[in-house]
C-alpha positions as a Markdown table, in Angstrom:
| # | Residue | x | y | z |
|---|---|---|---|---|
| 1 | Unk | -18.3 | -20.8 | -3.8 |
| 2 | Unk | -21.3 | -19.5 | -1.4 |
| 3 | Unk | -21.4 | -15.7 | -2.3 |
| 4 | Unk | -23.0 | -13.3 | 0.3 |
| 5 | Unk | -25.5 | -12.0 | -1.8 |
| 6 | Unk | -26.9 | -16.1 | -1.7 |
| 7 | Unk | -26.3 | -16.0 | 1.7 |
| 8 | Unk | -28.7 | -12.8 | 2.3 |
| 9 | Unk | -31.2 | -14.8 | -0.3 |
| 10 | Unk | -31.5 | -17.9 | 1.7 |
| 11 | Unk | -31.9 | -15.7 | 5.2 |
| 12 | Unk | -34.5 | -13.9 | 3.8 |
| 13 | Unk | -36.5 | -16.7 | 2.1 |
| 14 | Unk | -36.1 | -18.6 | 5.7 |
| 15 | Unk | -36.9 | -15.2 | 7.8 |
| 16 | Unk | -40.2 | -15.2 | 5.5 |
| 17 | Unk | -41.1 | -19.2 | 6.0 |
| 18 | Unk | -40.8 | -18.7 | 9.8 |
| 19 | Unk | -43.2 | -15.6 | 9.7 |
| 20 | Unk | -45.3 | -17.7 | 7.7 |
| 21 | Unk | -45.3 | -20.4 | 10.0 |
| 22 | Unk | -46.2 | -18.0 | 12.6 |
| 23 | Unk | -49.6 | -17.1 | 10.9 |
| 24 | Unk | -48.2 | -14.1 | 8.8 |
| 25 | Unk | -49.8 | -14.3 | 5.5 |
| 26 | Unk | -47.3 | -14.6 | 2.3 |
| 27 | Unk | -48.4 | -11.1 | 1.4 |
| 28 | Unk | -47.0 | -9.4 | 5.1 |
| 29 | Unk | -44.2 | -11.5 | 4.9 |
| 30 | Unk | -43.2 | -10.5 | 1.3 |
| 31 | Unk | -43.8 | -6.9 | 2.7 |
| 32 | Unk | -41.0 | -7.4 | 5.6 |
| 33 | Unk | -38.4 | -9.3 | 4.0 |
| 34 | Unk | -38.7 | -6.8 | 0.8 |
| 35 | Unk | -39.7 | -9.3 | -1.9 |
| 36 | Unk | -42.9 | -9.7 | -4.6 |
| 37 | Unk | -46.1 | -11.0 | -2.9 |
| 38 | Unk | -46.1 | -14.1 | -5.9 |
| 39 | Unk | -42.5 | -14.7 | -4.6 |
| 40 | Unk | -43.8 | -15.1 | -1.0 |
| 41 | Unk | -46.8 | -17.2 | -2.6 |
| 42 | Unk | -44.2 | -19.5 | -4.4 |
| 43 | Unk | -42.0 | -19.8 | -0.9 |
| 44 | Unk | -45.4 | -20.9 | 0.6 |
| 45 | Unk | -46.0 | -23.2 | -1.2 |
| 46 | Unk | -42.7 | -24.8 | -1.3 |
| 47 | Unk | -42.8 | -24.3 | 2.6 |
| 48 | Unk | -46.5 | -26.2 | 2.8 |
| 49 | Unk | -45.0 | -29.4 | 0.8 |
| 50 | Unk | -41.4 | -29.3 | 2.2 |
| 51 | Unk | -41.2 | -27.4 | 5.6 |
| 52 | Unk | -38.6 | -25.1 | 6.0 |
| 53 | Unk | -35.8 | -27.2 | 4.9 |
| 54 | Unk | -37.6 | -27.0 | 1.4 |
| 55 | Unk | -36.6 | -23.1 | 1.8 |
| 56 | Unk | -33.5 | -23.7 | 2.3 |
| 57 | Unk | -32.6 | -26.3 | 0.0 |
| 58 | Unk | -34.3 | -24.2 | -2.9 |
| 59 | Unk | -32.1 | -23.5 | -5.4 |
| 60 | Unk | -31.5 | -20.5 | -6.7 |
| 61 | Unk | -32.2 | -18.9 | -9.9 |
| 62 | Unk | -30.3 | -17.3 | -12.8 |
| 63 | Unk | -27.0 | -17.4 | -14.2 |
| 64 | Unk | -24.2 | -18.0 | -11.7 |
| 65 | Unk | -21.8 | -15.1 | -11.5 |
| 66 | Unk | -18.8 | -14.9 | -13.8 |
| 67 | Unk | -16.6 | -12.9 | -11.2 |
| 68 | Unk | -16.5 | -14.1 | -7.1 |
| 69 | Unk | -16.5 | -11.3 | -4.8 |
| 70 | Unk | -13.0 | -11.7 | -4.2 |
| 71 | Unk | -12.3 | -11.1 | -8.4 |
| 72 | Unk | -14.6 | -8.0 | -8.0 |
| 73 | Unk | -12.7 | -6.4 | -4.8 |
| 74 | Unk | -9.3 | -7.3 | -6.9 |
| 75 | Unk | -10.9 | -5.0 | -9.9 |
| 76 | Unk | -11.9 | -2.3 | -7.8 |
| 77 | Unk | -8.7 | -1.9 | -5.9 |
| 78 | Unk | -7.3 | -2.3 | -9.7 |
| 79 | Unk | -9.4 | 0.5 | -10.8 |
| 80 | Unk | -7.9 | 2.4 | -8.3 |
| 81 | Unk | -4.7 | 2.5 | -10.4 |
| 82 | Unk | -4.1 | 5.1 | -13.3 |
| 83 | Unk | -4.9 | 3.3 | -16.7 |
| 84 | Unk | -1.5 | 3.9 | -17.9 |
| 85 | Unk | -0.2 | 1.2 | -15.2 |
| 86 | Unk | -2.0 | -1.4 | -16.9 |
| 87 | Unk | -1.1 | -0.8 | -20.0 |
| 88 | Unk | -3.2 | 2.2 | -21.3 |
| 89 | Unk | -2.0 | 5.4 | -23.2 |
| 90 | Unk | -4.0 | 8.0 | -21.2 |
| 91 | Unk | -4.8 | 8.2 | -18.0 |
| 92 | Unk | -8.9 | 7.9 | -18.0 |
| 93 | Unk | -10.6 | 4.7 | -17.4 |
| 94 | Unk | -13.4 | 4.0 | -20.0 |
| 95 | Unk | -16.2 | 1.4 | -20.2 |
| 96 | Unk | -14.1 | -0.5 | -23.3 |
| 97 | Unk | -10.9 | -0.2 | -21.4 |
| 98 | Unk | -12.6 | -1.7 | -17.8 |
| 99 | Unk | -14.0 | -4.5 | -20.0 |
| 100 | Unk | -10.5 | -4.7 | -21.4 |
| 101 | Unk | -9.0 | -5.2 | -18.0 |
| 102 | Unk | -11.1 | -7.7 | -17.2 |
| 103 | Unk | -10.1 | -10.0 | -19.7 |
| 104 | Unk | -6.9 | -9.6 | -19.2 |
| 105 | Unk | -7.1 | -10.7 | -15.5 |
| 106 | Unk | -9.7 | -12.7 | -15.4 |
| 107 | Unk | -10.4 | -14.0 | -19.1 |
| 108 | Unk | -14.0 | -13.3 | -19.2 |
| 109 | Unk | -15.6 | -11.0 | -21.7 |
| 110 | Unk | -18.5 | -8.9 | -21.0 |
| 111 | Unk | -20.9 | -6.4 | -23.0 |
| 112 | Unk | -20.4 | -2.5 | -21.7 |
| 113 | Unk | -23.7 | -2.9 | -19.9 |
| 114 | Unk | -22.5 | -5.0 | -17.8 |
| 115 | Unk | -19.4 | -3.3 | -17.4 |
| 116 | Unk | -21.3 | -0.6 | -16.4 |
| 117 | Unk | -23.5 | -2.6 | -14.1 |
| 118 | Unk | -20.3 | -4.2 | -12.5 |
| 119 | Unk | -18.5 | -0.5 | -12.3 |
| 120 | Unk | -21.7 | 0.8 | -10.0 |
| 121 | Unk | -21.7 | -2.6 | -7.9 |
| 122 | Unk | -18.4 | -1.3 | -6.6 |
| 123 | Unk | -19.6 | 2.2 | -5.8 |
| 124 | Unk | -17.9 | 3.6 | -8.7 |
| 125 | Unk | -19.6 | 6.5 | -10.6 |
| 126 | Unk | -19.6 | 8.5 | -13.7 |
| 127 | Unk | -16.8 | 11.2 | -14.2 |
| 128 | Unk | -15.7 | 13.8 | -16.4 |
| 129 | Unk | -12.7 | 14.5 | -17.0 |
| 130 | Unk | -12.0 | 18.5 | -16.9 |
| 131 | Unk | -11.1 | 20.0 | -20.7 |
| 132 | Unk | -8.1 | 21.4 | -19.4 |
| 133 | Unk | -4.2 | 20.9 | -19.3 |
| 134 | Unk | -3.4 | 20.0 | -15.1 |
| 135 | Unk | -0.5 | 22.2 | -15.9 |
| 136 | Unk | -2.0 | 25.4 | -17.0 |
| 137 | Unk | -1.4 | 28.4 | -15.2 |
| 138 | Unk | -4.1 | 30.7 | -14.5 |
| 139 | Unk | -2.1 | 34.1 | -14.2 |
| 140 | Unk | -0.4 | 33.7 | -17.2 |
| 141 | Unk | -3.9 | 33.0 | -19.0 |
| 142 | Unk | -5.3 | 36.1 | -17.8 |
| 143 | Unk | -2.5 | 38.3 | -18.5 |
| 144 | Unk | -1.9 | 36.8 | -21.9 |
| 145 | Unk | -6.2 | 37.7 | -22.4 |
| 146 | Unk | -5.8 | 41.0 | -20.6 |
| 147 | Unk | -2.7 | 42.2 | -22.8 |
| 148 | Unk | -1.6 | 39.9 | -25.6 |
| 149 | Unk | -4.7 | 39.4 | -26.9 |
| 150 | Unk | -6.3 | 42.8 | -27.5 |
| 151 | Unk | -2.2 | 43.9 | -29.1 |
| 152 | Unk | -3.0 | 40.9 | -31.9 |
| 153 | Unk | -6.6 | 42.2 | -32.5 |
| 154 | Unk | -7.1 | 43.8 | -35.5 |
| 155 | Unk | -8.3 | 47.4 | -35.0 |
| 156 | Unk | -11.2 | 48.4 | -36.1 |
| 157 | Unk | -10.9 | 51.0 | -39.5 |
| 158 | Unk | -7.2 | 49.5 | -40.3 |
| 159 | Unk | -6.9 | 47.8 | -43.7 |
| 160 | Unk | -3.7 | 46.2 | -45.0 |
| 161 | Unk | -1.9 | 47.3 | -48.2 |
């Protein structure tokens, strides 16, 4: 499967050749497509022995993705579902528990790093949870501080027995 990130990789390595062919040295054209000058070195060299098909036929590097884009927009619209729907007992996604969820729909395994890496991909961010109960009631808080409280307080001077 071609993924667009490749897609945006081959554009710009053939965006670069053509600049290069056009007189731009590898270090202005590394500059303009957003890359390393020794990258824009290596394309030119590639593009004096090959010609731009050599660009485009270069394969790419690195490990091939373990999740397509359409496995990754699946997650995130899964993440979008309280923990508890798939299976969880609360209702806070962790790092273990995304990695969890992945296994389970995808059967691939990966380290909380990448997790974590994957989790910021799809625009999603770090969150704490708030320490209190969604059902607490405010008023009754503040009374119970305001009156309650100070009546249990032992006075000052009073001593039992």
């Amino acid at each position: 499967m071609v993924t667009k990130r490749l897609d945006e990789t081959v554009l710009r390595r053939l965006r670069a050749g053509r600049m290069m062919l056009a007189g731009k040295t590898p270090a202005q054209a590394a500059h303009a497509v957003g890359v390393a000058r020794q990258t824009a070195y290596t394309w030119k060299a590639l593009l004096d022995e090959g010609g731009i098909d050599a660009l485009r036929a270069m394969p790419t590097r690195g490990r091939p993705a373990r999740l397509d884009d359409e496995q990754l927009q699946a997650l995130g619209r899964a993440l979008l579902d309280k923990p508890t729907e798939h299976g969880f007992g609360t209702e806070l996604w962790t790092l273990k528990r995304v990695g969890v969820l992945i296994e389970q729909l995808y059967g691939v395994k990966f380290s909380q790093t990448q997790v974590w890496r994957i989790l910021g991909n799809l625009g999603f961010s770090v969150q704490k949870p708030e320490r209190r109960a969604i059902e607490r009631d405010e008023d009754a808080v503040q009374t119970w501080k305001r009156k309650t409280w100070p009546a249990l307080k032992k006075k000052p001077g009073a001593r039992d027995g």
